[in-house]
N, C-alpha and C positions, 0 to 999 in steps of 0.2 A: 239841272236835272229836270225841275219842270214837269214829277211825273202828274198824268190825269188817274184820279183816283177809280178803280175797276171794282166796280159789286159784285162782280161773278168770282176775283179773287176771295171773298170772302164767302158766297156760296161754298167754291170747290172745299174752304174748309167745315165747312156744315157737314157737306157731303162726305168729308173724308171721316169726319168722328161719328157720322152713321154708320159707316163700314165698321170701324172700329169697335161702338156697340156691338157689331153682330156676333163678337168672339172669334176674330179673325176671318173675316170675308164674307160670314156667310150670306152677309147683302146685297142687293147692286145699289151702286152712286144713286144717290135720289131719293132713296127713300127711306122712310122710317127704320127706326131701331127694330129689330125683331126682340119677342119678350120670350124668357125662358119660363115652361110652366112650374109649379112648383111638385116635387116626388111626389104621385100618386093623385094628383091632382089634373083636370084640365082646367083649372082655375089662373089666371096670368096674377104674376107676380105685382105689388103695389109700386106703383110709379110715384117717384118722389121728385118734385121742384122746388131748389130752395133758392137763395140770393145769390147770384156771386160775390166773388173777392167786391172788398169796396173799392173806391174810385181812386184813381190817382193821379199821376203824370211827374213829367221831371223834365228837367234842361240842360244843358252845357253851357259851358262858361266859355268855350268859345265862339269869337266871330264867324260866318260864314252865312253865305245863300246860294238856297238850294239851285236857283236858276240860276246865279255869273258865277258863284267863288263856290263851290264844291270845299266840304270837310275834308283833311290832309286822311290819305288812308290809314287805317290805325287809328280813326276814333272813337272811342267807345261810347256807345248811348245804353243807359238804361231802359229796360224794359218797362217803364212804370203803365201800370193801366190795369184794370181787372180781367179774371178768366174763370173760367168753370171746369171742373171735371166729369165727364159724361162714361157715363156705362148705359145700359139697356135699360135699366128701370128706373137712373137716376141722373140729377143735373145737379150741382152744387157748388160751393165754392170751392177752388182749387187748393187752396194750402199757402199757395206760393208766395216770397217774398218777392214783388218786385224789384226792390233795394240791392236784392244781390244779382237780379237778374240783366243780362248784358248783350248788348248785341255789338260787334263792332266791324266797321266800317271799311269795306274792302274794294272798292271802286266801283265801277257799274257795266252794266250788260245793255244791250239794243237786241228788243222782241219787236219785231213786223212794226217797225219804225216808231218805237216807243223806249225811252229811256228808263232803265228799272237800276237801282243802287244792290248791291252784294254785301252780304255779311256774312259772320261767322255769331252763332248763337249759341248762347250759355248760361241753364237755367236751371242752377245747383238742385234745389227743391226736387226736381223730379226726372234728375240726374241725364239730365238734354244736353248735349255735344255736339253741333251740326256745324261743320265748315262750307262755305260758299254757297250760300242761303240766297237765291235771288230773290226780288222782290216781283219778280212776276208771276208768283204761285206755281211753279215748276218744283214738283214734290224731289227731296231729298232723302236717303235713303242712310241711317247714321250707321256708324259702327255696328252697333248691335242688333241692325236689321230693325231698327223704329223709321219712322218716314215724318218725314216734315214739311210745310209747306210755310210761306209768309206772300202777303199782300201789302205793297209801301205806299203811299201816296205823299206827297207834300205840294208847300207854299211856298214859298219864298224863306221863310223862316222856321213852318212848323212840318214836323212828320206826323204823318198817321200809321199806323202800321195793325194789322190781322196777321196772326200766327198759327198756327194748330200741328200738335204733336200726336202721335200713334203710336207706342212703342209695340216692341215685336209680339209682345207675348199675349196683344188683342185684348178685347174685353172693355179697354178703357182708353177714353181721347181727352184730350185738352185743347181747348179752346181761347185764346186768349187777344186783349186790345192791346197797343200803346200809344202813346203820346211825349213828345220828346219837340226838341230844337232848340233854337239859338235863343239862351231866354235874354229879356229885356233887365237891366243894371236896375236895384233899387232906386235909384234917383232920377232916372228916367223914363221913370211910372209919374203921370199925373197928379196933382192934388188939388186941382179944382174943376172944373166942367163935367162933361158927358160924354162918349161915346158910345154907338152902336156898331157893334159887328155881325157880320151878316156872313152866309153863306148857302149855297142851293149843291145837293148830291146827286148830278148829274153824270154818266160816261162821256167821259174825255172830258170833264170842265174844270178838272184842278179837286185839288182837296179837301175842298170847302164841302160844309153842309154834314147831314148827320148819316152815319153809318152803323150796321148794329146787326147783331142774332137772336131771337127768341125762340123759349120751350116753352112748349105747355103739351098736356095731353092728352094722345092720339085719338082717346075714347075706348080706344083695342086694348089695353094693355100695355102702350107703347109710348114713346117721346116722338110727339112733332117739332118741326122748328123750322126756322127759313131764316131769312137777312129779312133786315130794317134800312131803308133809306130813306131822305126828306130833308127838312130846312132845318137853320138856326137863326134865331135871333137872340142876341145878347148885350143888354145897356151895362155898361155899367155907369156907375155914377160916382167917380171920382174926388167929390165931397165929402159926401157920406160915406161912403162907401160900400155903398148899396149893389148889388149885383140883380136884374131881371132879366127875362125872356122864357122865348117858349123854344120847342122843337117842333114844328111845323107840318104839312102837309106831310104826313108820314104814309110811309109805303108797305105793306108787309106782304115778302115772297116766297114763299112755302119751298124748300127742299124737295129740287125734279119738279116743279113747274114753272113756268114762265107766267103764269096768271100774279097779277099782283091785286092785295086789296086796301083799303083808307085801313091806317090802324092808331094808334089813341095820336091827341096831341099830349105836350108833355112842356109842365110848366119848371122853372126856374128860379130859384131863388135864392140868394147868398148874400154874402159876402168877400171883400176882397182884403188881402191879407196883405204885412209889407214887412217880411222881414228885411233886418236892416243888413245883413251879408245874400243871402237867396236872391234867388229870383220871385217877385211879387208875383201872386196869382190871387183865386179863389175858390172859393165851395160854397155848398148847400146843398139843399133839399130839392128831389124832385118829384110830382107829384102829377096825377091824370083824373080828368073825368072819370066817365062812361064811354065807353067804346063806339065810335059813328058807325054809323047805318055802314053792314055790307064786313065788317070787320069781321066775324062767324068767331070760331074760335079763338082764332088768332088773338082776340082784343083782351085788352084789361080792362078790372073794375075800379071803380075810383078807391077802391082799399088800398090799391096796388102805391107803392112808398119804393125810393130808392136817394141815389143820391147824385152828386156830381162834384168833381174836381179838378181844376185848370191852373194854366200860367199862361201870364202875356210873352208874347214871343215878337223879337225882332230888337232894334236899336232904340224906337220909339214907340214900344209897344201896339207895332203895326197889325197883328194878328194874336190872334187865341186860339188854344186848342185844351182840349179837355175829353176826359172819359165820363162816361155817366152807368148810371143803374137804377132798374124798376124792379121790384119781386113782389108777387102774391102768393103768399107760400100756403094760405088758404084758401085757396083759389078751388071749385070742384075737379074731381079727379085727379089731385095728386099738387096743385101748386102751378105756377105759372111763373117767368122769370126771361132777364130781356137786358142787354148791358151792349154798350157797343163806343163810338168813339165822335167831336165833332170839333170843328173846326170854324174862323170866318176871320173877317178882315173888314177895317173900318171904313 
């Protein structure tokens, strides 16, 4: 499959749960939520940012790769990874179990000489039924006149994936990450030395590197946000069992601009877990300075706390992939909040 991971796939879903804010269309693509004033008031309503869902991820238990041996169609992946639910005045966490939620595997499509996988999605919590889901963010239109969109990328072993949902009735969108693939056998996880895994989020370079959405607010009364792109670095340390790294040279792209600006780096720190049936992975804590020169709003303060959760993926725990989370929910103006997905290879 082999697909090169696409930022603008996960713009177009920013864009789309801006629409969605506006109580059924009343926005164009690009731009901020519109705020409702309140009766009798030209006063704008209080914008709220709180955390999303926490972090997750998940794997199959079977064999395959994403480049030579394609999954048999009819496979099911978990949705695992965190999402938010967005209205006009609010961002927060979505409700949703990932555990029930499903994507499964239905062969693949060719966009303007790019390979994208097809599923069929199913996300009980907030009653989402979408068949033939491509992964090229080609919006889907469900039963009930809701619209959907997904963005896929992978490695060799691990998926990345951006979703975002609309249902008919406007007002309110969902936003959400996963992380999936072929996880790596408990005994097949190391128990002494080091590795580093690396990755850079580049168009067209593979899956690697970090991807992501942040809110904060407009100043107007409203929710700003755009995509997250940038690096990962990730040690772990196999002895100990120490997990470090950072999220690197980060990018932040505002919803209807093309202007990008530096926005926080973003530290790492965990541990790695081994259950003795699962697939071994890890977690921890994530954490940021002060915002680099040129970041404006966009940035966070080092109050800002979130988290992160991952598994090794492959036969010899060749790659990593994991969801992570920032939130300043005291943040001025309403709160500030930032989650998205990364990946890398040793």
């Amino acid at each position: 499959m082999d697909i090169s991971w696409r930022a603008d796939r996960l713009a177009a879903s920013v864009c789309l749960l801006a629409l969605a804010a506006c109580g059924g269309g009343g926005g164009q693509p690009g731009t901020t939520a519109s705020t409702p004033t309140q009766t009798g008031s030209t006063t704008p309503s209080q914008v709220t940012i709180g955390p999303s869902d926490n972090a997750s991820s998940a794997a199959s238990s079977l064999s395959f790769n994403f480049s030579t041996n394609l999954p048999p169609a009819g496979t099911v992946f978990t949705l695992a990874g965190p999402a938010v639910k967005l209205t006009s005045t609010s961002v927060g966490a979505s409700g949703i179990d990932p555990s029930k939620s499903r994507a499964t595997y239905r062969g693949t499509v060719t966009t303007n000489g790019q390979i994208y996988p097809v599923f069929d999605l199913s996300i009980p919590d907030i009653s989402l039924t979408a068949a033939n889901v491509r992964g090229d963010g080609t919006p889907v239109t469900t039963a009930d006149g809701g619209k959907v969109l997904a963005g896929i990328s992978t490695l060799n072993y691990t998926l990345l994936g951006v979703w975002s949902y609309t249902p008919a009735s406007g007002g309110t969108g969902y936003l959400g990450v996963a992380v999936n693939g072929f996880g790596t056998k408990p005994a097949s996880l190391p128990t002494s030395g080091t590795a580093t895994y690396t990755g850079a989020s580049t168009v067209g370079g593979g899956a690697s590197g970090v991807v992501g959405a942040y809110f904060v607010p407009s100043g107007s009364g409203s929710i700003a946000g755009g995509t997250l792109s940038g690096n990962v670095s990730l040690t772990t340390d196999f002895t100990s069992n120490n997990v470090n790294g950072t999220m690197s040279n980060m990018m932040a792209t505002p919803t209807g601009s093309g202007t990008a600006t530096p926005w926080n780096t973003i530290s790492l720190n965990g541990r790695i877990s081994r259950p003795a049936q699962d697939t071994p992975g890890f977690a921890g804590a994530t954490a940021t300075t002060a915002a680099p020169a040129g970041a404006g709003a966009a940035g966070f303060s080092s109050s800002a706390t979130g988290g992160f959760s991952g598994l090794f993926y492959g036969p010899n725990a060749e790659e990593v992939g994991a969801s992570w989370t920032l939130a300043d929910p005291s943040a001025a103006g309403g709160g500030k909040a930032a989650f998205g997905v990364f990946a890398g290879t040793k």
